[in-house]
C-alpha positions in Angstrom: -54.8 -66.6 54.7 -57.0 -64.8 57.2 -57.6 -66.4 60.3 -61.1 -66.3 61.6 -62.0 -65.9 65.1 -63.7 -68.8 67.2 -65.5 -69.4 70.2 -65.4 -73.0 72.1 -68.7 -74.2 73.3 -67.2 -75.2 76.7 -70.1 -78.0 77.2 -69.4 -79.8 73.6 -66.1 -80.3 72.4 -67.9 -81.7 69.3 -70.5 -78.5 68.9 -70.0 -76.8 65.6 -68.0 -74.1 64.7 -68.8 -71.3 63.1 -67.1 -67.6 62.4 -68.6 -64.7 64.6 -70.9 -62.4 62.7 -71.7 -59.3 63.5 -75.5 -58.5 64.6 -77.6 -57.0 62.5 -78.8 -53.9 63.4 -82.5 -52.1 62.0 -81.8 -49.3 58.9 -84.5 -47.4 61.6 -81.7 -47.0 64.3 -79.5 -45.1 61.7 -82.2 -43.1 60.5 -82.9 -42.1 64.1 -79.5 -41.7 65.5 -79.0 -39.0 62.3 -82.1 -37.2 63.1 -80.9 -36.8 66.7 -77.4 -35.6 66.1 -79.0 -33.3 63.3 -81.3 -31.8 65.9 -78.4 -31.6 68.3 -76.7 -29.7 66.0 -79.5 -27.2 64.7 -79.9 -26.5 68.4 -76.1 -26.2 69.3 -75.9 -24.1 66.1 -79.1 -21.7 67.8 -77.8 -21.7 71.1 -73.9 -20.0 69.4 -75.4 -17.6 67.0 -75.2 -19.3 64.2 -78.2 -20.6 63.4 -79.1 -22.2 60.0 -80.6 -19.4 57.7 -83.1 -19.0 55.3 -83.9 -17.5 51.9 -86.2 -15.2 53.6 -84.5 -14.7 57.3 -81.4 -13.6 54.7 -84.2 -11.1 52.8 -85.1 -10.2 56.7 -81.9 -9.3 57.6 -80.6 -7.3 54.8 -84.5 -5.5 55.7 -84.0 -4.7 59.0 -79.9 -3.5 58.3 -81.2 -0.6 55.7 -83.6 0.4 57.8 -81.4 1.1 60.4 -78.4 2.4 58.4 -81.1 4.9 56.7 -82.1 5.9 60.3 -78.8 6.6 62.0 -75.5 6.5 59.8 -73.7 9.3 60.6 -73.7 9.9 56.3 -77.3 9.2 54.9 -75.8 9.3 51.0 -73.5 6.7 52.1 -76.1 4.5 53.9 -78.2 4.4 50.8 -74.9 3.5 48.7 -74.7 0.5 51.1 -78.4 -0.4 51.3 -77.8 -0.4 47.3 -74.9 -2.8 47.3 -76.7 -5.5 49.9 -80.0 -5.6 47.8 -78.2 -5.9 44.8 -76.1 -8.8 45.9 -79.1 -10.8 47.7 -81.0 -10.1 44.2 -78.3 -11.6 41.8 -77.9 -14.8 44.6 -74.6 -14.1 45.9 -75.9 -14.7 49.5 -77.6 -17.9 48.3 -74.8 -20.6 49.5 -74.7 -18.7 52.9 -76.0 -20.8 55.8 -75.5 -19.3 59.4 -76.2 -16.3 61.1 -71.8 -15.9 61.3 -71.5 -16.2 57.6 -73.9 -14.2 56.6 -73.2 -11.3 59.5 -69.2 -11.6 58.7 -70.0 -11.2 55.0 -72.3 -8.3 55.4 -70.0 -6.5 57.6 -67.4 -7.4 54.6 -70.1 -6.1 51.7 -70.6 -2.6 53.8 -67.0 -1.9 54.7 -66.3 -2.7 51.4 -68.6 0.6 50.4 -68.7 3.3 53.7 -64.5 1.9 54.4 -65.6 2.0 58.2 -64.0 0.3 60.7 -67.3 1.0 63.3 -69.9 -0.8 61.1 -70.3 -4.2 62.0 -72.9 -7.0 61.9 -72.7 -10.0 64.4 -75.1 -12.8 65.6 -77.5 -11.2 68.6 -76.2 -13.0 71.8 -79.1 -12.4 74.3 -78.0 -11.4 78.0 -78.8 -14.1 80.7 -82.5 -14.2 81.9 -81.3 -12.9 85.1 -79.8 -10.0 83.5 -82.7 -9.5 81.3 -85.4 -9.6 84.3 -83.1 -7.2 86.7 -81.3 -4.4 85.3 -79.3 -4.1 88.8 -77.9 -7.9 88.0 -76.7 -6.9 84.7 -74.9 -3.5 85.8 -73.1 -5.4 88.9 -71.8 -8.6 86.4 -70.8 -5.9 84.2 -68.7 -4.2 87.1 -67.7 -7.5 88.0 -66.0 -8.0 84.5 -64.2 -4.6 84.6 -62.7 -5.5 87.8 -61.7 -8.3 86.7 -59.3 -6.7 84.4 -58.6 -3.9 86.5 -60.8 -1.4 84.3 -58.4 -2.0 82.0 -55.3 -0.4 83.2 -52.4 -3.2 82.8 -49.3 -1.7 84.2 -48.2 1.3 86.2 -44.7 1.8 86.5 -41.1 4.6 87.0 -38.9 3.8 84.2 -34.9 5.2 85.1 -34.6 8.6 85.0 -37.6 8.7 86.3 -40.0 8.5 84.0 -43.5 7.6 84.4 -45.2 4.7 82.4 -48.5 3.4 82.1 -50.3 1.4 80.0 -54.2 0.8 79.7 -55.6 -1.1 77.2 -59.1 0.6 76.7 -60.6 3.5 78.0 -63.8 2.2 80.2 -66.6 4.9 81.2 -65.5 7.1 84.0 -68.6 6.7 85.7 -66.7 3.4 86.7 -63.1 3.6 86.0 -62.3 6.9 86.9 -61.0 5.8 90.6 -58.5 3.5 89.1 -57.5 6.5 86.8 -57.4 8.9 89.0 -55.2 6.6 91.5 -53.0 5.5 88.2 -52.2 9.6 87.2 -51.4 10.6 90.7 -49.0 7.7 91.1 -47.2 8.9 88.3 -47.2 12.5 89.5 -44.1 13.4 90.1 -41.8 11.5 87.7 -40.1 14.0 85.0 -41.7 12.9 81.7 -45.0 10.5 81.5 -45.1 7.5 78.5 -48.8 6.5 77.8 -49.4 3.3 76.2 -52.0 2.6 73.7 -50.4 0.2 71.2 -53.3 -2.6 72.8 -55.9 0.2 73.1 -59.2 -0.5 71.3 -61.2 2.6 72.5 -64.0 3.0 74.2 -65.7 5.8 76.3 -65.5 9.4 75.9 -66.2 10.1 79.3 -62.6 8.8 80.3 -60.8 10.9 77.7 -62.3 14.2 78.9 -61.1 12.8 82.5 -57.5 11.6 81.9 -57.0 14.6 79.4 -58.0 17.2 82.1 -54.9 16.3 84.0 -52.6 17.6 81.2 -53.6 21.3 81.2 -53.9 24.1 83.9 -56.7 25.7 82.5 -59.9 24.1 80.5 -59.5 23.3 77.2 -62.3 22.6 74.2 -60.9 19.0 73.1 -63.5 17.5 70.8 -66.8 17.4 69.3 -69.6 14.8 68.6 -72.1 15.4 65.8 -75.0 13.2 65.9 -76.6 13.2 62.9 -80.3 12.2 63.6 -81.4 15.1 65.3 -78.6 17.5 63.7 -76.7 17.6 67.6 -73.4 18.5 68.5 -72.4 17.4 71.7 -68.9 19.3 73.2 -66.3 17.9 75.1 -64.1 20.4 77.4 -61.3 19.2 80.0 -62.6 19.8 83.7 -62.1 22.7 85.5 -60.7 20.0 88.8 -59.0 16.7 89.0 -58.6 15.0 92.2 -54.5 15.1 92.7 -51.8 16.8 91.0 -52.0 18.3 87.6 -49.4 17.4 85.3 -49.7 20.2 82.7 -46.0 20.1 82.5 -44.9 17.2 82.4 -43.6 16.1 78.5 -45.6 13.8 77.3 -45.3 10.6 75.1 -48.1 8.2 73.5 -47.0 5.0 71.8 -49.0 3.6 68.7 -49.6 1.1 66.6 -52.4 0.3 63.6 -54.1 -1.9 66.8 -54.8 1.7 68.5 -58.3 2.7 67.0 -61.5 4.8 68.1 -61.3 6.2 71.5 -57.7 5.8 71.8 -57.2 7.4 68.9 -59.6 10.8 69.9 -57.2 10.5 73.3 -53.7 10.9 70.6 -55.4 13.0 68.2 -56.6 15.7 70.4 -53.0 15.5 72.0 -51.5 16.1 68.9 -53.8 19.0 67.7 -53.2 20.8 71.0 -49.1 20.1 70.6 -49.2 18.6 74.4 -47.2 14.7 72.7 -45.2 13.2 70.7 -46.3 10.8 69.2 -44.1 7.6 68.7 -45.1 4.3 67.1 -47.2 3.2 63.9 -50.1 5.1 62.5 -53.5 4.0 64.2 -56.5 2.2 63.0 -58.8 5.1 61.1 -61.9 4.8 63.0 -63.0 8.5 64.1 -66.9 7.3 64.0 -69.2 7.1 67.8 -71.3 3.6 67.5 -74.5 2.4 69.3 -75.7 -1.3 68.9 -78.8 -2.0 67.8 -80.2 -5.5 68.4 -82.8 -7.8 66.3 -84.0 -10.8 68.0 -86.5 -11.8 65.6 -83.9 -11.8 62.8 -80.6 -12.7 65.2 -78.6 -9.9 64.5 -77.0 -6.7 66.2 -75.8 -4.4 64.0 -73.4 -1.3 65.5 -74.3 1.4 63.7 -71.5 4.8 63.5 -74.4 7.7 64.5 -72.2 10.7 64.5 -68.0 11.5 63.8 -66.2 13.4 65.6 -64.5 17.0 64.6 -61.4 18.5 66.6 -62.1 21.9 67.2 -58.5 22.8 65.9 -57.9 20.6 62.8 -61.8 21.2 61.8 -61.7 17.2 60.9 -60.9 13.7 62.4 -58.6 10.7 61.4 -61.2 8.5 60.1 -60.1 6.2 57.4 -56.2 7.5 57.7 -55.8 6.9 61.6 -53.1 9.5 63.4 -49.8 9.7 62.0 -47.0 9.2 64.5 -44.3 12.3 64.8 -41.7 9.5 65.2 -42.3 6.5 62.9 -40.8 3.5 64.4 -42.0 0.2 64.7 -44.4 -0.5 67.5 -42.1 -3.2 69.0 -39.8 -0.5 69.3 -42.3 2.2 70.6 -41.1 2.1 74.4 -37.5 2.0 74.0 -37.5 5.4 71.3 -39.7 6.6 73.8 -37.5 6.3 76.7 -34.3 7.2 75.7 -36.4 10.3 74.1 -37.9 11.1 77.2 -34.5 11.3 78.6 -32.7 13.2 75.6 -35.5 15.7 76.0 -35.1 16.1 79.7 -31.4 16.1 79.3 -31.4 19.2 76.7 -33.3 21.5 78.9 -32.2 21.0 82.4 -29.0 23.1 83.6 -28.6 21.3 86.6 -25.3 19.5 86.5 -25.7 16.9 88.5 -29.3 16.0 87.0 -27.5 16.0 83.4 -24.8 13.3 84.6 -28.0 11.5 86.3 -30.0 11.6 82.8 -27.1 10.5 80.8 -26.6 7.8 83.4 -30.2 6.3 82.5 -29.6 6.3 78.9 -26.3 4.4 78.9 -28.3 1.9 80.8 -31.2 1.4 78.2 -29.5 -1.2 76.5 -29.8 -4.2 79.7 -33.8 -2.8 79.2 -34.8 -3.3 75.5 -31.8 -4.8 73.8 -29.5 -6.7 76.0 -25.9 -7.7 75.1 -24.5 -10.8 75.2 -20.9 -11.7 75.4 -19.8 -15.1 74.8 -17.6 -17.2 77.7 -14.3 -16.1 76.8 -14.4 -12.9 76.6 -16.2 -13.0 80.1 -13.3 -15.0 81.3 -10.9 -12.6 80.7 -12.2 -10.4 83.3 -12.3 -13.7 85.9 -9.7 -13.2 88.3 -8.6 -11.9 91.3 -8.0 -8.1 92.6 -6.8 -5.9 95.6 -8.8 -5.9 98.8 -10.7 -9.4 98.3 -12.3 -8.2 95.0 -12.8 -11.5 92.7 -14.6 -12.0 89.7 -15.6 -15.0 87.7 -17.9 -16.8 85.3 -20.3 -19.2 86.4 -22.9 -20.7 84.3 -22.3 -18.1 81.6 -22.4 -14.7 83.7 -20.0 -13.3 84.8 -19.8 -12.5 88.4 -17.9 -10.4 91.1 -17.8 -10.0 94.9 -16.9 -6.8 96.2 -16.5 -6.5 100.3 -19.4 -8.5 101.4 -21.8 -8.0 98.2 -21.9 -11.0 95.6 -23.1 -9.7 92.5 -24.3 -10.9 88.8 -23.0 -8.4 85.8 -24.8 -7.4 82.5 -23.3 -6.4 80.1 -23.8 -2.9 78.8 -20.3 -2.9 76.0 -17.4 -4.5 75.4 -16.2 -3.8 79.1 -18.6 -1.7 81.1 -21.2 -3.8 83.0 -24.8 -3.4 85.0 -24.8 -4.6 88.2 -28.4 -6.9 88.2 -29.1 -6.5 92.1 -28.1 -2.4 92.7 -27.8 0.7 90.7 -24.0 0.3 90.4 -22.1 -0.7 87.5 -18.5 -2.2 86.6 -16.2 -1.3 84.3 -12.8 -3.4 83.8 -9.8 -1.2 82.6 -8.2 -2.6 80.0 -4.1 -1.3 79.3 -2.8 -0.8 75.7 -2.6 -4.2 74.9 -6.6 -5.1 76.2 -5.1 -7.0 79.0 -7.6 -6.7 82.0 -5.3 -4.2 85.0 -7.7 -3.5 87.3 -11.6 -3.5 88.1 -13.9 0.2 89.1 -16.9 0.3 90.6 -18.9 3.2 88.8 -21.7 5.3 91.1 -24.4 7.1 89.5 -23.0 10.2 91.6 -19.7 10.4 89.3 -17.6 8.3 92.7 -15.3 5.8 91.1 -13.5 3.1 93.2 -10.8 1.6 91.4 -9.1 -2.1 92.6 -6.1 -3.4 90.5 -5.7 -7.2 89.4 -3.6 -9.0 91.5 -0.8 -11.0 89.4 -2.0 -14.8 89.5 
């Protein structure tokens, strides 16, 4: 039987008792506590971008989007096509159930793509800039500087692979007006390695201005890479390589741009015109399709900004662009496996022309050593522990907490294991190889230079 809770009246042992009840409270205090969180809400909803729509702000919007595809889309028959399909779908009340600016703007963007097949045309909610940034253009440009530092203009990694091969990856190409310093410092880095690997599977796109720049470093003499058309106005904007680059040119140096679907607009303009010109190879996935310059066009009034594809771009040698099919790779692999097809190419090719003997043994070096890079071997316990022992001159090996490990003279080293036998010394550019007789017993231990030297220690009997 439930137990009800009581309270004692402390000056009356007699006083009567009675269950607690809880207090009333007025039906007006719920109705006002709704209409406060509902306002809260309508105003948090505003504030994000998504603010509750209307039959007519949905008419408004689908207004002000046909106007401005009719303007400036780079195809006018298309723009009607879509202007067609919106009107069609607000008339029959397929918008109706629609109420934010998000929904509607995502489902738009869905209803146009679903016509033109372009990747550029988007709708989103209008996100004014701060009130500082609105009243003093100078604020705006500096916090806009300040966010491109802040992620290094985009450039992520800068690096010499072995063999000596240059890498870097960037993961959108930012207006030279203010990256080109950090590209420019990037390029003449990589100067003098033997082959370069460029890295756009991350790369979004983004400026023109950066592609003529980091382009101009691959030629010795000024090359027509790509045109703009502009459709209002009937322009055609070219885009050459520049006559000078601050630093080193590297119009020899083989060339190698990873891909993946990710890799769209301006990155893929940087492969494509790389490929026309047969400067790459290409190695990854086929890109994103989008071959289509954009300029954003806000509406307050009706919180939208629409980007709107003004122009395409034509290659001066293929007469066309990759829009809607992206650039094909010359070597399809997957884009998880991009950089390590890309090395050990890098070093193949490099290995097939030179003559130099020496350099050959150096290259093929490098390549028997990719395996501790991208796809590391593991050995299980015993078969390290065969190697564990003891050889001439103080030279000892043995396993601790599952690596194996050696001292030789004064050096205490950890192994990797490249094979079955042959190992990678973690902390130089050494490596180990354990000499097995005819029945795989372990008779002796070598330390392998990348020179061709060998120094060779037999076990010592336990």
């Amino acid at each position: 039987m439930p137990r009800t809770l009581k309270f004692h009246n402390k000056g009356s042992e007699s006083a009567p008792r009675r269950p607690l009840r809880p207090a009333r409270v007025p039906k007006l205090f719920f109705v006002g506590l709704m209409f406060i969180v509902l306002m809260w809400f309508v105003a948090a909803q505003g504030r994000s971008g998504e603010g509750v729509l209307t039959a007519e702000k949905r008419a408004a919007i689908v207004e002000r989007i046909a106007e401005v595809l009719n303007e400036y889309y780079v195809y006018p028959e298309t723009a009607a096509q879509m202007e067609a399909h919106l009107r069609q779908e607000l008339r029959q009340g397929h918008y109706d159930g629609i109420g934010t600016v998000r929904q509607f703007t995502d489902r738009l963007t869905s209803d146009m793509q679903s016509v033109s097949h372009d990747l550029h045309l988007r709708v989103y909610p209008y996100r004014p800039l701060p009130a500082a940034e609105q009243e003093d253009p100078a604020v705006a440009r500096e916090r806009r500087l300040a966010r491109m530092r802040g992620t290094n203009f985009a450039f992520r990694k800068v690096e010499v692979l072995t063999g000596n091969i240059g890498y870097l990856k960037f993961d959108g190409f930012v207006d030279a007006r203010e990256g080109a310093p950090t590209a420019i410092a990037a390029l003449n880095f990589l100067a003098w390695c033997d082959a370069l690997i460029i890295d756009l599977r991350d790369n979004g796109g983004g400026s023109p201005s950066m592609i003529q720049l980091m382009n101009s470093y691959f030629f010795d003499e000024v090359k027509h890479l790509n045109d703009f058309y502009i459709r209002k106005g009937d322009i055609t904007r070219q885009f050459w390589t520049q006559a000078w680059v601050p630093g080193p040119r590297l119009e020899d140096t083989p060339l190698y741009v990873l891909t993946s679907e990710r890799t769209f607009s301006a990155a893929e303009e940087f492969t494509y015109n790389l490929k026309n010109m047969e400067r790459a190879t290409i190695i990854g996935a086929t890109t994103g399709g989008g071959a289509h310059p954009v300029n954003n066009h806000d509406f307050p009034e009706e919180s939208i900004t629409v980007n709107v594809p003004f122009g395409k771009a034509v290659n001066p040698i293929s007469g066309t662009n990759w829009e809607g099919e992206g650039v094909a790779p010359h070597i399809a692999v997957s884009p998880e496996d991009a950089l390590a097809m890309a090395h050990k190419q890098a070093l193949q090719d490099l290995q097939a022309k030179t003559t130099d003997g020496d350099r050959k043994r150096g290259l093929q070096w490098a390549l028997d050593g990719l395996g501790i890079l991208y796809h590391p071997l593991t050995l299980d316990e015993e078969r390290l522990a065969a190697y564990a022992g003891t050889y001439e001159n103080g030279v000892k090996a043995w396993v601790e907490d599952g690596v194996l490990r050696l001292k030789w003279g004064s050096h205490h080293v950890s192994l990797a294991p490249l094979g079955e036998n042959i190992f990678q010394v973690r902390e130089q550019p050494q490596r180990v190889r354990f000499e097995l007789n005819a029945s795989g017993t372990v008779r002796a231990v070598s330390l392998l230079f990348e020179d061709g030297r060998v120094l060779t220690q037999d076990r010592v009997a336990s």
